[in-house]
C-alpha positions in Angstrom: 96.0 123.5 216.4 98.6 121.2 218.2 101.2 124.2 217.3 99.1 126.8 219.1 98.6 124.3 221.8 102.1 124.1 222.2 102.5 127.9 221.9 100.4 128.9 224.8 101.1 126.3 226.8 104.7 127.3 226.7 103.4 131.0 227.2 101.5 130.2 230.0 104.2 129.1 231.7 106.5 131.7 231.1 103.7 133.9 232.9 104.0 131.5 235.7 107.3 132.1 236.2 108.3 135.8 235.6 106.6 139.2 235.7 109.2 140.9 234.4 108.4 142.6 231.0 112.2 142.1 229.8 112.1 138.7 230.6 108.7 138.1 228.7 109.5 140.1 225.9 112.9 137.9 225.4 111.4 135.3 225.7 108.3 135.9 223.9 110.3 136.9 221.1 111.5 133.4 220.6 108.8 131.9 221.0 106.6 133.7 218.9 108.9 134.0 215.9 109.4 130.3 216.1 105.8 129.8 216.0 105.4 132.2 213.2 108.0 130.2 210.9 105.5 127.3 210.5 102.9 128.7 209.0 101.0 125.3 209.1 99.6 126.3 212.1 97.2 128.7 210.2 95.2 125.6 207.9 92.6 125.2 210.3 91.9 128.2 210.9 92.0 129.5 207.4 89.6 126.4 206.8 87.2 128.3 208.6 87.6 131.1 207.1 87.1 130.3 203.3 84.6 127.4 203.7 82.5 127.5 207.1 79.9 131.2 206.8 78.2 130.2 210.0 81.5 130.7 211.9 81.9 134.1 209.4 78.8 135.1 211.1 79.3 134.3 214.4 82.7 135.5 215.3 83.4 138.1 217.5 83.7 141.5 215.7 87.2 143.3 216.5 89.2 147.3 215.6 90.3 146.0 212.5 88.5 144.2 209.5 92.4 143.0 208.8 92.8 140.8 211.7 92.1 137.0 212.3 91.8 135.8 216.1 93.3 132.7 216.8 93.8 132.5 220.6 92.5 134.5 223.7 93.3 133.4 226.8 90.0 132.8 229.1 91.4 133.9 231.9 92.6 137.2 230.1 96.5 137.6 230.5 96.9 137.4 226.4 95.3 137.0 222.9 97.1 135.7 219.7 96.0 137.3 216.7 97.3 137.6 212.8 96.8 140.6 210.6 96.5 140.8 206.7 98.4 143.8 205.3 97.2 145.3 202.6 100.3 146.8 200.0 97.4 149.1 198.3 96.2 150.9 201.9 98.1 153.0 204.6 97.7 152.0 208.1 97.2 154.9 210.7 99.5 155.5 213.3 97.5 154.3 216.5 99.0 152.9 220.0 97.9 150.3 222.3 95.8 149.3 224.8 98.3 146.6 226.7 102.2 145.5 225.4 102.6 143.5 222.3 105.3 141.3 220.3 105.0 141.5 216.6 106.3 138.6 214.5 106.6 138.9 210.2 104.8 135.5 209.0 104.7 136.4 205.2 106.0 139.3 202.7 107.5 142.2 204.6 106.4 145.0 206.9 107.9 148.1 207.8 107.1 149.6 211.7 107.7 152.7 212.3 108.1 153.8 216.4 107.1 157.4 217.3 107.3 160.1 219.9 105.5 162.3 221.3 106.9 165.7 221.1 104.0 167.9 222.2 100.6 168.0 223.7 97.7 171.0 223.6 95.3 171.8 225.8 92.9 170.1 223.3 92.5 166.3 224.0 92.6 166.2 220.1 95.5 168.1 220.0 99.0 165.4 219.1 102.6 166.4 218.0 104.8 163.1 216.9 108.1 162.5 215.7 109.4 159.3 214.1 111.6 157.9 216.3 112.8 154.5 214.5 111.9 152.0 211.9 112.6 148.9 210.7 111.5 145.8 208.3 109.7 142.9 209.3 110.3 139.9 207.0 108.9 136.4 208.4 110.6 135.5 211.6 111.5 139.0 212.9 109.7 140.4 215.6 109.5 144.2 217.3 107.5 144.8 220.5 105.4 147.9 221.7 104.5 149.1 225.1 100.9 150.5 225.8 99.3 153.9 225.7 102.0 156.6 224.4 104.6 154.7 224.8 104.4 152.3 222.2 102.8 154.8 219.2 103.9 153.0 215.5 102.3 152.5 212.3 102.8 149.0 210.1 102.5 149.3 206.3 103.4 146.4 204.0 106.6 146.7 201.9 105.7 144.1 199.2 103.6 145.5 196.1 102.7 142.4 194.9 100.6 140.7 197.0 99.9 141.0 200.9 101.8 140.5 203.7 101.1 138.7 207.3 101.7 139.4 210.9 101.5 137.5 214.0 100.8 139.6 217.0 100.7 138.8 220.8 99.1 141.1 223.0 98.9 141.1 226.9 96.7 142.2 229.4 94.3 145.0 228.4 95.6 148.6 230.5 92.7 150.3 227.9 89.8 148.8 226.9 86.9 149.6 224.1 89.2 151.9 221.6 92.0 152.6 219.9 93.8 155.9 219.5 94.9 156.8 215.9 97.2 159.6 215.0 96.4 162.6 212.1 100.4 163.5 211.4 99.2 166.3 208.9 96.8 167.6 211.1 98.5 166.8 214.4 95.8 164.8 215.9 94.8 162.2 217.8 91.2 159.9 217.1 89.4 157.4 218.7 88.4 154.3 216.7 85.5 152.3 219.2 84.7 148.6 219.2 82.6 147.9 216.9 79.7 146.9 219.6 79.5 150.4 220.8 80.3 152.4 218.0 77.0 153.8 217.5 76.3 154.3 221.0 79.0 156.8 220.4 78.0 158.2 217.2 74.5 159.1 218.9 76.6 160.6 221.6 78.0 162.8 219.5 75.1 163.6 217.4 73.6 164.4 220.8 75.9 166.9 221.4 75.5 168.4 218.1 71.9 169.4 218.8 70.5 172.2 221.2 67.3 170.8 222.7 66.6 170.1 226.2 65.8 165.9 225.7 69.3 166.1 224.3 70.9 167.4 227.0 68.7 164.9 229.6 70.0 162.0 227.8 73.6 163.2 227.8 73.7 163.6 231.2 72.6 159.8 231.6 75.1 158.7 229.6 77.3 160.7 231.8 76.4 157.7 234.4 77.6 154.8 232.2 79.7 151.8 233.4 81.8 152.5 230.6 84.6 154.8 231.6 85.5 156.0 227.7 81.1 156.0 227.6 81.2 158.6 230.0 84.2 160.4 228.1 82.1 161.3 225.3 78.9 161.8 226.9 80.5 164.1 228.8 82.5 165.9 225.7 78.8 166.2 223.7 77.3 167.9 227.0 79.9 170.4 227.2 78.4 171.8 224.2 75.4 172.1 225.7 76.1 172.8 229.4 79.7 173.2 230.3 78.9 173.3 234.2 77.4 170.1 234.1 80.2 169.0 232.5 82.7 170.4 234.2 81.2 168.7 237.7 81.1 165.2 235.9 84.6 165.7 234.7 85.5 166.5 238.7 83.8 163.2 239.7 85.8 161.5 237.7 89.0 163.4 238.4 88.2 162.7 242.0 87.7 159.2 241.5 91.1 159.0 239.4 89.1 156.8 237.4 91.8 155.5 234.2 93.0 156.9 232.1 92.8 160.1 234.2 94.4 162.2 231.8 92.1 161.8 229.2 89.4 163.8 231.6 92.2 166.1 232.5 92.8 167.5 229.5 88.8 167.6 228.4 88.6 169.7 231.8 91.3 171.8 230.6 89.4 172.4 227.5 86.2 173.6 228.6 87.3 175.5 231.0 89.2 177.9 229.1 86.5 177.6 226.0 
């Protein structure tokens, strides 16, 4: 633990000194691969891991059965996490909810950077074109920016056994999903924290159904603090009552509540259903 210490102390300061996002990613670079050639920094935590169930059972849930916390800062400017890929299983192509360095610890991983090229009128609706890629063998690192402008997908390269990634992520611009991309259907999908996933799956069950107490509970969803909450409440009532939907989806346009562009193109859609 001494190393990760070390790590974020060191981090920590370079926050305190810059906000330029060149400056931290050179920086954080360094850092961060030098921290992810000694691997010994992992024992403890792995020690948790294979022997201790109570702390299985107690730690926070996350996106990705893959990944491992180590470190997330209390006061929220960064989280240090490592992630297990799999040679047997393809990764989807997703983006980010904040900026993130990317360090190889173990076997090799291939990144591959995409565009966008187009966007429907359907929120769902996602055109991409590869735009780069590279290998990631222990001590090499890659960074992404958030939202659509850091779109990738990570696959391990090795057959043989798994390979490991180090990952530092900054300050959340998106909380409570992730967006995934379909490139054979060209689509985009949302994959929820795991807290609130069936919240949303009732949502959307909700919306499937015609009845009036559906509707009515819809439209108090529509209220929730939650801004990607009120999303798909508001997405399942359009099935049932597009001008009710269409005034929420105003409120929030109004409101410019983040991202707005997400209830842009859902007020798009309705209206010209």
């Amino acid at each position: 633990m001494d190393l990760i210490m070390s790590f974020c102390t060191e981090l920590g300061e370079l926050f305190q000194s810059t906000n330029s996002q060149s400056e931290i990613f050179r920086r954080g670079r360094a850092l961060l691969s030098g921290l992810a050639l000694k691997p010994l920094f992992l024992k403890e935590i792995f020690r948790k891991y294979i022997i201790d169930d109570e702390f299985l059972k107690n730690r926070q849930l996350t996106f990705d059965p893959n990944e491992v916390t180590i470190f997330v800062d209390p006061a929220g400017h960064f989280s240090l996490r490592l992630y297990v890929w799999d040679p047997a299983k393809s990764y989807p192509v997703h983006s980010h909810g904040s900026w993130g360095i990317v360090a190889g610890v173990a076997g090799a991983i291939m990144e591959r950077k995409f565009k966008i090229t187009d966007k429907g009128e359907r929120p769902d609706f996602v055109k991409l074109r590869e735009s780069g890629r590279a290998i990631l063998k222990p001590g090499d690192t890659t960074t992404v920016l958030p939202l659509d402008l850091g779109i990738h997908q990570m696959d391990a390269v090795v057959k043989e056994h798994a390979s490991v990634s180090l990952h530092l992520y900054g300050k959340s611009v998106r909380r409570g999903y992730l967006e995934c991309f379909d490139l054979q259907k060209d689509s985009v999908y949302r994959i929820m924290n795991p807290h609130l996933y069936g919240k949303v799956i009732a949502l959307r069950a909700l919306g499937a159904m015609g009845d009036d107490w559906t509707a009515e509970m819809l439209n108090q969803a529509a209220a929730d603090k939650k801004p990607h909450i009120r999303y798909e409440a508001i997405r399942a009532l359009a099935n049932l009552d597009g001008g009710a939907a269409i005034k929420y989806l105003e409120e929030e346009l109004a409101a410019e509540t983040k991202p707005v562009e997400d209830f842009e193109h859902l007020c798009r859609m309705i209206k010209n259903a």
